[in-house]
C-alpha positions in Angstrom: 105.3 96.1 131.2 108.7 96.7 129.5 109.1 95.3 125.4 111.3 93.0 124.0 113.3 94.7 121.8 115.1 91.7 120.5 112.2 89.4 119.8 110.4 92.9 117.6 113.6 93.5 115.8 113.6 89.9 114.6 109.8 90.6 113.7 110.0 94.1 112.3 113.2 92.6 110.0 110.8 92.3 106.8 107.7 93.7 108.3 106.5 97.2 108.6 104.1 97.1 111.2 103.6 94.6 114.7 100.6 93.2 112.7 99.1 93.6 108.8 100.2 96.3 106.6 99.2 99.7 108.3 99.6 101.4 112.0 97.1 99.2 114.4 95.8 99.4 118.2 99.0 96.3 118.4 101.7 98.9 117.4 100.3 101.2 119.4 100.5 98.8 122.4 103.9 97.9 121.8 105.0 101.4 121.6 103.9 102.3 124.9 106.1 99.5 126.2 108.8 101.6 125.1 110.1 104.2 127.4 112.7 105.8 124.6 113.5 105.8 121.4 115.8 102.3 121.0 119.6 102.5 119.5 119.2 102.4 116.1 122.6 100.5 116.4 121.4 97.6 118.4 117.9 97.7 117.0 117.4 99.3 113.6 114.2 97.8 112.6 112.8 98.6 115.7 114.6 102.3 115.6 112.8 102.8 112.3 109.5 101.6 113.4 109.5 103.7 116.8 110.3 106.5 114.4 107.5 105.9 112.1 104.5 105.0 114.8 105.5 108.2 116.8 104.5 110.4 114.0 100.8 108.9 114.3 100.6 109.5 118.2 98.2 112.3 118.0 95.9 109.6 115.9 96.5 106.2 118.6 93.0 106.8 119.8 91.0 106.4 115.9 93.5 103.7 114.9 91.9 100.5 113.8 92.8 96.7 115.3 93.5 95.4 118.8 96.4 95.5 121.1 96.4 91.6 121.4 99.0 90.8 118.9 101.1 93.4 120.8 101.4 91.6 123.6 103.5 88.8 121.9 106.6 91.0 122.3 106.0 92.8 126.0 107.3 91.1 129.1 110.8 91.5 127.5 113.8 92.9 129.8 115.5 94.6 126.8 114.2 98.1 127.4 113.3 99.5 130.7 109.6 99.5 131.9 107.2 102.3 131.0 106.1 104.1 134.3 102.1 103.3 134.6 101.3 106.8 135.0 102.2 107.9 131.3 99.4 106.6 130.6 97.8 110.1 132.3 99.9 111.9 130.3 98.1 110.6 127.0 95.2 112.5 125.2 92.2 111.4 126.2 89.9 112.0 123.1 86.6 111.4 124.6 87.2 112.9 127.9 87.2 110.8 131.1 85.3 107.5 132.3 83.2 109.8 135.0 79.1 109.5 134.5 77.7 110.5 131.3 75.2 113.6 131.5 73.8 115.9 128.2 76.9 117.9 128.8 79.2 115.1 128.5 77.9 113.9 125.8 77.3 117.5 123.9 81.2 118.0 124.8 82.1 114.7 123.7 79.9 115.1 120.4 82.3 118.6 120.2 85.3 117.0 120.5 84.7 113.8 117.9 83.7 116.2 115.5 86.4 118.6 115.9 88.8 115.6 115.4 87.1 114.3 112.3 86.9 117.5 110.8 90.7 117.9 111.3 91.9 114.3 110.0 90.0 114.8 107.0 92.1 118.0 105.9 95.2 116.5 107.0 96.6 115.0 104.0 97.6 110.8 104.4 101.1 109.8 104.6 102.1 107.7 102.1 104.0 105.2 103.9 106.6 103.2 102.0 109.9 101.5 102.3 113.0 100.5 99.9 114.0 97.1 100.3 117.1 95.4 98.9 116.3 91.9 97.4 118.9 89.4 97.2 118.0 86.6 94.2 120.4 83.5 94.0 120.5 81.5 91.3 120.9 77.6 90.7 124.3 77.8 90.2 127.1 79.2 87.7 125.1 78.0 84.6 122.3 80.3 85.7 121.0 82.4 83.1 121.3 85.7 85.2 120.2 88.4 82.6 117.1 86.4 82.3 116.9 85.6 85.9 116.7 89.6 86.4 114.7 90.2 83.6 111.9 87.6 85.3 112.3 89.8 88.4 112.0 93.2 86.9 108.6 91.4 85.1 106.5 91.6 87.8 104.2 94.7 88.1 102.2 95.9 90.7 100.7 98.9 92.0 102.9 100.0 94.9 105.9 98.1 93.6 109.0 100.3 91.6 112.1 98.6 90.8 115.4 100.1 91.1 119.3 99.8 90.6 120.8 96.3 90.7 123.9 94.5 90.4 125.3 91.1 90.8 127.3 90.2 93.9 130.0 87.1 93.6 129.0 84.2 96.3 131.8 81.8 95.2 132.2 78.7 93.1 131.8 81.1 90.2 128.4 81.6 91.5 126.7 85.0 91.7 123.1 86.4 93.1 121.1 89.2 92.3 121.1 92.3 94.3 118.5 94.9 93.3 116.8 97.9 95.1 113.3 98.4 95.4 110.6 101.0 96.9 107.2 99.4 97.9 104.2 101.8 98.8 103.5 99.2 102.6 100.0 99.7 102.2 99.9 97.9 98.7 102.6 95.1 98.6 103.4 92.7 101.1 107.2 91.6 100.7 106.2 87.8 101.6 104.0 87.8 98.6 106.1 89.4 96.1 109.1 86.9 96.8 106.4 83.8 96.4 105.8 85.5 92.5 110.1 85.4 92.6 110.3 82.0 93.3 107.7 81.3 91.0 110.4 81.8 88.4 111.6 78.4 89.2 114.1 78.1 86.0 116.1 80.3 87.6 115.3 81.3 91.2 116.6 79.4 93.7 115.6 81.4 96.6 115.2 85.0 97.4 116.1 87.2 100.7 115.2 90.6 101.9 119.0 92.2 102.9 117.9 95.5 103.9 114.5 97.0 104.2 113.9 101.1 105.4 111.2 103.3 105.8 110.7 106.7 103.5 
């Protein structure tokens, strides 16, 4: 079963992951749909995510969740079909379904802890992203230098604010553009622009222009 590559770009647009905010059996899923990396021209999002989930391939087997989310976005015709018998190709980390004896399960004991013992010296990606956040204002009367300075107020572990201007939108009107760089474990974009538009003197609305992964 082939992915849809257009209904997961819309999805991965403002979201780092097919489901919560760290790699899951559902990503995993998804990416097997895939036969090849997608054109980061047609699909960035989902270019950048591909990207990202391949680097924890050697770990799909201890990764947490279920595929059922996944399954939302397979069925597509965007991307050809992934040949069934990849799926031999895979690493099987507990060996294979045949009957369990003493020696499969002294290998398989072998094998778990030979993988655990390896994970824990492998030092943990920090996954993060920089996003561009676009604030607009009420209008031209907008106090913008206090409208930023409400922005730039709100702290957070994982959240570091960056470079902004103000881009012209007509009518005299102008929004907020500033940079950001999120840690994805610790802040969830849909959150942090409900504590924006909690600034409600000011804020009109807020939208996430660009978003890619470190």
């Amino acid at each position: 079963m082939s992915a849809d590559l257009t209904k997961l770009e819309s999805h991965l647009k403002t979201r780092s992951y097919v489901e919560g905010y760290t790699p899951s059996q559902a990503d995993v899923a998804v990416f097997k749909a895939i036969s090849s990396a997608p054109d980061a021209t047609a699909y960035p999002s989902v270019a950048r995510w591909y990207s990202h989930i391949k680097s924890y391939e050697p770990e799909f087997g201890s990764l947490s969740g279920s595929s059922k989310a996944g399954e939302a976005f397979l069925g597509g015709s965007s991307a050809p079909a992934k040949a069934e018998e990849e799926d031999d190709d895979d690493v099987d980390l507990f060996g294979s379904d045949e009957e369990e004896d003493a020696e499969a399960e002294r290998v398989k004991a072998e094998r778990v802890a030979a993988y655990n013992a390896k994970k824990a010296n492998k030092p943990k990606t920090v996954a993060k992203s920089v996003v561009t956040l676009e604030v607009k204002p009420w209008d031209d009367e907008t106090d913008m230098v206090k409208l930023e300075e409400s922005v730039r107020s709100i702290e957070q572990p994982g959240l570091v604010w960056g470079a902004s201007k103000l881009v012209p939108i007509g009518y005299g009107i102008k929004k907020l553009q500033i940079t950001l760089v999120v840690e994805d474990e610790l802040v969830s974009l849909d959150e942090l622009q409900e504590k924006v538009a909690e600034f409600e003197d000011y804020v009109q609305s807020s939208d996430v222009a660009a978003m890619q992964s470190e």
